[in-house]
KOLNU-32400 format. One line per field, with one value per residue (C-alpha): chain; x, y, z. Coordinates in steps of 0.001 Angstrom, whole numbers, plus 500000, padded with zeros to 6 digits. Each point is the difference from the previous one (the first is absolute). Example, Ala and Ser with C-alpha at 12.3 -4.5 7.8 and 13.67 -1.06 7.14 Angstrom:
2
mol = A;A $
u = 512300;501370 $
v = 495500;503440 $
w = 507800;499340 $
REM end
This chain:
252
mol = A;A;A;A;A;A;A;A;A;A;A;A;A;A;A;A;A;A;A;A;A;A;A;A;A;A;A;A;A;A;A;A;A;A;A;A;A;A;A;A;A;A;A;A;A;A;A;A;A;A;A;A;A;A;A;A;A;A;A;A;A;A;A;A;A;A;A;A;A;A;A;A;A;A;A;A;A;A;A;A;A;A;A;A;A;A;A;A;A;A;A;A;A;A;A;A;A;A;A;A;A;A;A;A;A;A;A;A;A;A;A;A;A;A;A;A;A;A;A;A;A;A;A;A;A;A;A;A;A;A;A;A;A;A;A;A;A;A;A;A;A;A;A;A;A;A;A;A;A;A;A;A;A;A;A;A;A;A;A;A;A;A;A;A;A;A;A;A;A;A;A;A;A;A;A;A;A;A;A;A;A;A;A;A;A;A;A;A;A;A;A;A;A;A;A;A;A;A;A;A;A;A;A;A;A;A;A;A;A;A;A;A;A;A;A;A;A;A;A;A;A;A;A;A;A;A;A;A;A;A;A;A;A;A;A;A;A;A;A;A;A;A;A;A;A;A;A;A;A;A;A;A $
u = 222101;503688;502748;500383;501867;498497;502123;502867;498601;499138;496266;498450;496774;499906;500032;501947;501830;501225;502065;503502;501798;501791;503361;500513;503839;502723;503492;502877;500312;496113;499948;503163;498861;496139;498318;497085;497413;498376;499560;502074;498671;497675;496428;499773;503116;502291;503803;502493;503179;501023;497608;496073;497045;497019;497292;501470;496469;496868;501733;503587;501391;503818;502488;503531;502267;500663;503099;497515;500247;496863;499929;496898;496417;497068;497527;495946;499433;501913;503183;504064;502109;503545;503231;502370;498079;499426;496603;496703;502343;498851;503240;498417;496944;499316;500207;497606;500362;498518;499165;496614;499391;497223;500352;498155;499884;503372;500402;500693;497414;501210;497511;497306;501277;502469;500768;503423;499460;500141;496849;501112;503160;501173;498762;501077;498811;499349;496740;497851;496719;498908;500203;503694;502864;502750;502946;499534;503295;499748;501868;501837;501590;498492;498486;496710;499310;496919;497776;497697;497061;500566;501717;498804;499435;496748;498162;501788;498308;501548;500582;503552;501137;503318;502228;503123;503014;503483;502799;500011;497560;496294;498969;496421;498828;502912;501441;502944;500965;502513;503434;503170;502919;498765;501278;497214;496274;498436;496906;500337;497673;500820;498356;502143;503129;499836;500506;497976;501569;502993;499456;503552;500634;501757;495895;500820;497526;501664;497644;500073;499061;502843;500806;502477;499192;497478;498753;499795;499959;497916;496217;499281;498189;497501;499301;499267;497978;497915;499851;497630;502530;499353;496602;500607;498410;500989;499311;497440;497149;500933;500963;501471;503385;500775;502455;501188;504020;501437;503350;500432;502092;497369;497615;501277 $
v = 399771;499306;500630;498402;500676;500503;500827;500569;502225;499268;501066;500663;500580;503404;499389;501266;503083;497330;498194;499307;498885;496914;499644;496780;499902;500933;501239;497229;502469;500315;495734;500458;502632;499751;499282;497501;501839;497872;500232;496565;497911;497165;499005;502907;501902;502213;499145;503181;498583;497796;501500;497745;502231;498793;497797;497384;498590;501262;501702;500860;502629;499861;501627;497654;499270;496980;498901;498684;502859;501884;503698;501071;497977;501963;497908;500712;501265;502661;499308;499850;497426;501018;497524;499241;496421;497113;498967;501200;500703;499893;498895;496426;501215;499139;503379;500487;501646;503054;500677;499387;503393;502053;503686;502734;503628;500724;496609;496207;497442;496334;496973;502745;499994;502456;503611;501792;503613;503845;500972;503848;501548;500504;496199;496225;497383;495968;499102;496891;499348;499257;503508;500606;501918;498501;502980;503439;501595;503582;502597;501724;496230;499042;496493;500100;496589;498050;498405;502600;500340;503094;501036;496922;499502;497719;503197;500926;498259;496942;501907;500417;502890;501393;497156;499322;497923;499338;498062;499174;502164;500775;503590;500923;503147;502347;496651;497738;496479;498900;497961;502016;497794;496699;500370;503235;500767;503087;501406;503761;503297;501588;503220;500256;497959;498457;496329;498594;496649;497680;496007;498111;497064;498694;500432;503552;503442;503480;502240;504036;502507;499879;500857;497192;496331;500042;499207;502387;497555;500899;499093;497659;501634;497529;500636;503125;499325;497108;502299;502494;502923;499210;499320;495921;497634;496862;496555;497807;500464;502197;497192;497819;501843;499040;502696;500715;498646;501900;501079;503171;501907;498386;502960;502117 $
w = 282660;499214;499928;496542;496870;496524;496903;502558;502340;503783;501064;503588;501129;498292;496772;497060;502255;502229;497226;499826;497180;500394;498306;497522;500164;502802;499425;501342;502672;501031;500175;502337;502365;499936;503810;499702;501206;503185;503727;500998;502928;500656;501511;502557;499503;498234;499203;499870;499249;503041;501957;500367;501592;500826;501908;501409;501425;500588;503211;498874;497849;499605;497839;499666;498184;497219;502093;502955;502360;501388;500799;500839;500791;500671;501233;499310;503683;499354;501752;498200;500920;497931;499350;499574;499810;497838;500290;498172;496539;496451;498387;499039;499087;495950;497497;497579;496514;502177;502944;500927;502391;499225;498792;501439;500440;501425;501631;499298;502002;500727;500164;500605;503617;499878;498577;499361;498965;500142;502360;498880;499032;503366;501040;499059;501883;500059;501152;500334;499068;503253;501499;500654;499394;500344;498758;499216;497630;499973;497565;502550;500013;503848;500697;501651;501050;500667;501594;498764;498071;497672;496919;498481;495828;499986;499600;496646;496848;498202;496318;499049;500217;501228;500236;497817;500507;498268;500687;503658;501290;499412;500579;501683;500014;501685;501518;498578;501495;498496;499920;499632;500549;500369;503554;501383;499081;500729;500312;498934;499167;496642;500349;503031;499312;504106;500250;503036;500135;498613;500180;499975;498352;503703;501350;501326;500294;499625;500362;498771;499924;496920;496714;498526;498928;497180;496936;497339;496675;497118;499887;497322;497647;499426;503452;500043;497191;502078;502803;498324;498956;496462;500606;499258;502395;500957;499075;501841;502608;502753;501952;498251;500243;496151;498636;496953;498747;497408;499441;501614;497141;497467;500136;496981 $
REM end
């Protein structure tokens, strides 16, 4: 199991070809510039710059923003009910050192209630465990809202796989959410380059199709690594959510 360093390399479940040497000293201008390596947020959600997504009970899933304002709250029936509002935000919710989301194939799952994830290629969604669906994205960049009971990710198995993340975004399968001012989010396709939605910090939904307003920061490459690319796997039972913090230009 791992990963885990001996003699300065890191080790996965793969053995010796899945080692990476670790380096033992930085340049001043490695310590200045290097990312730490971690998916921010809390008990039951992430943390992308200003932005908080995630379960906000057993029946709310919200993304908002650190300055109190609400855009979005799907709700585990299946319905949307967007800002701007106030209520139902994370922004006083306690961070951890990580967040404590569970990877899985393509998709992040919070409190084991609720999935966030590339169904296929052409399909995103946010489903609950219960049976609904509460948003479909597409990569032409239309919404396809729920209630509905398709396109769900409780089907796709909990091994991480797919799934990387950087500064102010994390990346699943095809699919980035990220932050990109501080003031928008997006949800965008990269095989496609089609943003299906912009949250505003002011509790506002754009929607696209559209091709502006996204992330396209560097995957930590640590993260990559943790995602299976270099065959590494990551710390912890599969859901306990434990990842791996290491600086990101520390892999040599």
């Amino acid at each position: 199991t791992g990963p885990y360093v001996v003699d300065g390399y890191l080790f996965g479940d793969y053995g010796l070809s899945s080692a990476y040497q670790v380096a033992t000293t930085q340049t001043t201008t490695t310590t200045t510039t290097a990312q730490a390596c971690a998916l921010l947020g809390g008990a039951g959600f992430i943390k992308l710059g200003p932005w908080r997504i995630g379960e906000a009970d057993h029946n709310h899933f919200v993304f908002g923003t650190e300055n109190g304002n609400t855009a979005m709250i799907m709700r585990s029936d299946g319905t949307l009910h967007p800002g701007p509002r106030t209520d139902f935000n994370l922004k006083n919710r306690n961070l951890l050192t990580n967040s404590d989301v569970v990877m899985g194939d393509g998709f992040l799952e919070f409190n084991g209630r609720w999935r966030l994830g590339e169904v296929d290629s052409t399909h995103f969604s946010l489903s609950h465990v219960g049976g609904k669906t509460q948003m479909i994205w597409r990569s032409d960049g239309t919404q396809h809202p729920g209630p509905r009971s398709d396109f769900g990710t409780f089907t796709k198995a909990l091994r991480r796989s797919h799934v990387s993340y950087g500064e102010g975004f994390v990346q699943l399968g095809q699919w980035r959410v990220g932050n990109v001012d501080g003031t928008h989010m997006s949800v965008f396709a990269k095989n496609t380059g089609k943003t299906a939605v912009i949250y505003k910090a002011d509790g506002t939904v754009h929607s696209g199709p559209r091709s502006d307003f996204q992330n396209k920061n560097d995957a930590c490459k640590a993260a990559l690594a943790l995602a299976g690319q270099y065959d590494v796997w990551y710390q912890g039972s599969q859901r306990s959510g434990a990842v791996l913090t290491i600086t990101c230009d520390n892999i040599a």
